[in-house]
PLY file of the C-alpha trace (Angstrom):
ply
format ascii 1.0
element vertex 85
property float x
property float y
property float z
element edge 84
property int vertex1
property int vertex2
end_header
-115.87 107.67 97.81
-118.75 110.42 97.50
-118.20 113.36 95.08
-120.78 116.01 95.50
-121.55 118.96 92.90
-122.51 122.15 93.87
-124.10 124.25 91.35
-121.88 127.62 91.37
-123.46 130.29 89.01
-126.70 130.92 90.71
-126.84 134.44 88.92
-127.98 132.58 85.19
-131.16 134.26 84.81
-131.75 133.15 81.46
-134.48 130.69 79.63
-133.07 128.28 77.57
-130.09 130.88 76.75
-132.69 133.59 75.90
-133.28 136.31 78.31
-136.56 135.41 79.85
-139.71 133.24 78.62
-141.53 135.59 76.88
-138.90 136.33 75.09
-138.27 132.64 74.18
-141.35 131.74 73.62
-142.26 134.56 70.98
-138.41 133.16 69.32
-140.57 129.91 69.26
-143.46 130.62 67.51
-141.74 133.11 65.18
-139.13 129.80 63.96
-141.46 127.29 64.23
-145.01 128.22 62.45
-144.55 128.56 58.61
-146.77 131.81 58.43
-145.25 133.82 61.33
-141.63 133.12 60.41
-142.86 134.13 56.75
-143.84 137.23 58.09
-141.31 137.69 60.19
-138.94 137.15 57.49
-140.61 139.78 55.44
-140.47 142.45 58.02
-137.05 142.63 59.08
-137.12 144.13 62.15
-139.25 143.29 65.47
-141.10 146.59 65.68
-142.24 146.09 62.41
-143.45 142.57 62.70
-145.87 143.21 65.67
-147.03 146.48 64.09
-147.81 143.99 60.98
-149.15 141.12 63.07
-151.80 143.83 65.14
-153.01 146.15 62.32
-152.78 143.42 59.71
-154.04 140.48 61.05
-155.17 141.10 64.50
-152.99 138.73 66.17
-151.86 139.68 69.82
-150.27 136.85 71.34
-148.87 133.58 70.88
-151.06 130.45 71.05
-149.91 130.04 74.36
-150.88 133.58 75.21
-147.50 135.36 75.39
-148.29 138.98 74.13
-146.25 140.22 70.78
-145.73 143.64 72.43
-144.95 142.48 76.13
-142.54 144.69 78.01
-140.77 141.50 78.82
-139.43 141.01 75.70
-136.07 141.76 74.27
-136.05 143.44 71.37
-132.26 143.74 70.60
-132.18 139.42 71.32
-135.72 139.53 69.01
-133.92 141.73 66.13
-131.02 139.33 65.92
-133.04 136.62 65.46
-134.81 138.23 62.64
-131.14 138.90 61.47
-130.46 135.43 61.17
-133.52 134.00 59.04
0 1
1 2
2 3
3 4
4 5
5 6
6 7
7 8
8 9
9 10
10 11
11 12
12 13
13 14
14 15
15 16
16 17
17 18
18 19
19 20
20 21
21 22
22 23
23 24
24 25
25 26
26 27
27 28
28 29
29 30
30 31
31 32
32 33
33 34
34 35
35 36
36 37
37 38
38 39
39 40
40 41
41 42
42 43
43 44
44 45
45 46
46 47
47 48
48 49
49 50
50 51
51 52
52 53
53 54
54 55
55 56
56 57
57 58
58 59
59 60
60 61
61 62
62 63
63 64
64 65
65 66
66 67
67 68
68 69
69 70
70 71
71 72
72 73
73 74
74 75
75 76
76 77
77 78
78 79
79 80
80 81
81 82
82 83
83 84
Protein backbone atom coordinates (compact mmCIF):
# COMPACT_ATOMS: atom_id res chain seq x y z
CA UNK A 1 0.00 0.00 0.00
CA UNK A 2 1.37 3.56 -1.16
CA UNK A 3 0.06 6.69 0.65
CA UNK A 4 1.06 9.83 -1.08
CA UNK A 5 0.94 13.51 0.49
CA UNK A 6 0.18 16.35 -1.35
CA UNK A 7 1.13 19.56 0.07
CA UNK A 8 -2.31 21.68 0.05
CA UNK A 9 -1.65 25.34 1.21
CA UNK A 10 0.59 26.56 -1.50
CA UNK A 11 -0.50 30.25 -0.60
CA UNK A 12 2.03 30.23 2.89
CA UNK A 13 4.15 32.99 1.92
CA UNK A 14 5.80 33.30 5.08
CA UNK A 15 9.65 32.74 6.44
CA UNK A 16 9.87 30.76 9.28
CA UNK A 17 6.27 32.18 10.44
CA UNK A 18 7.51 35.79 9.86
CA UNK A 19 6.36 37.62 6.88
CA UNK A 20 9.34 37.56 4.63
CA UNK A 21 13.29 37.23 5.25
CA UNK A 22 14.18 40.50 5.82
CA UNK A 23 11.90 40.74 8.14
CA UNK A 24 13.15 37.57 9.94
CA UNK A 25 16.36 38.11 9.69
CA UNK A 26 16.42 41.73 11.29
CA UNK A 27 13.98 39.60 14.30
CA UNK A 28 17.32 37.59 14.36
CA UNK A 29 19.88 39.84 14.95
CA UNK A 30 17.73 42.11 17.13
CA UNK A 31 17.13 38.63 19.75
CA UNK A 32 20.24 37.21 19.29
CA UNK A 33 23.27 39.91 19.67
CA UNK A 34 23.46 41.25 23.30
CA UNK A 35 24.01 44.97 22.13
CA UNK A 36 21.23 45.24 19.48
CA UNK A 37 18.54 43.58 21.60
CA UNK A 38 19.88 46.08 24.41
CA UNK A 39 19.11 48.72 22.23
CA UNK A 40 16.29 47.53 20.96
CA UNK A 41 14.97 47.02 24.32
CA UNK A 42 15.67 50.58 25.17
CA UNK A 43 13.87 52.05 22.27
CA UNK A 44 10.59 50.61 22.30
CA UNK A 45 9.39 50.97 19.12
CA UNK A 46 10.99 49.98 15.55
CA UNK A 47 11.11 53.48 14.10
CA UNK A 48 12.96 54.50 16.89
CA UNK A 49 15.52 51.79 16.97
CA UNK A 50 16.78 52.30 13.34
CA UNK A 51 16.66 56.09 13.78
CA UNK A 52 19.05 55.19 16.94
CA UNK A 53 21.08 52.52 15.17
CA UNK A 54 21.81 55.21 11.88
CA UNK A 55 22.39 58.57 13.65
CA UNK A 56 23.90 56.93 16.70
CA UNK A 57 26.04 54.41 15.67
CA UNK A 58 26.09 54.28 11.99
CA UNK A 59 24.91 50.88 11.60
CA UNK A 60 22.79 50.13 8.36
CA UNK A 61 22.36 46.59 8.02
CA UNK A 62 22.66 43.36 9.55
CA UNK A 63 25.93 41.39 9.36
CA UNK A 64 24.46 39.56 6.71
CA UNK A 65 23.58 42.74 4.90
CA UNK A 66 19.80 42.99 5.41
CA UNK A 67 19.14 46.84 5.60
CA UNK A 68 17.45 48.22 9.09
CA UNK A 69 15.17 50.50 7.01
CA UNK A 70 14.28 48.02 4.05
CA UNK A 71 10.83 48.47 2.59
CA UNK A 72 10.53 44.77 3.05
CA UNK A 73 10.17 44.83 6.46
CA UNK A 74 7.18 44.69 8.67
CA UNK A 75 6.97 47.06 11.02
CA UNK A 76 3.68 46.16 12.85
CA UNK A 77 5.38 42.14 13.08
CA UNK A 78 8.87 44.27 14.11
CA UNK A 79 6.88 46.43 16.90
CA UNK A 80 5.44 43.33 18.48
CA UNK A 81 8.50 41.86 18.83
CA UNK A 82 9.88 44.81 20.58
CA UNK A 83 6.60 44.40 22.66
CA UNK A 84 7.59 41.21 23.86
CA UNK A 85 11.31 41.77 25.19
Amino acid sequence: MTITFFQTDLTDTTYNGWANYETWNVSLWLQNDEGLYNLAFECGDYETLVNRLYEDYGVRETKDGVKFNDPKINRIEMNEMLQDL
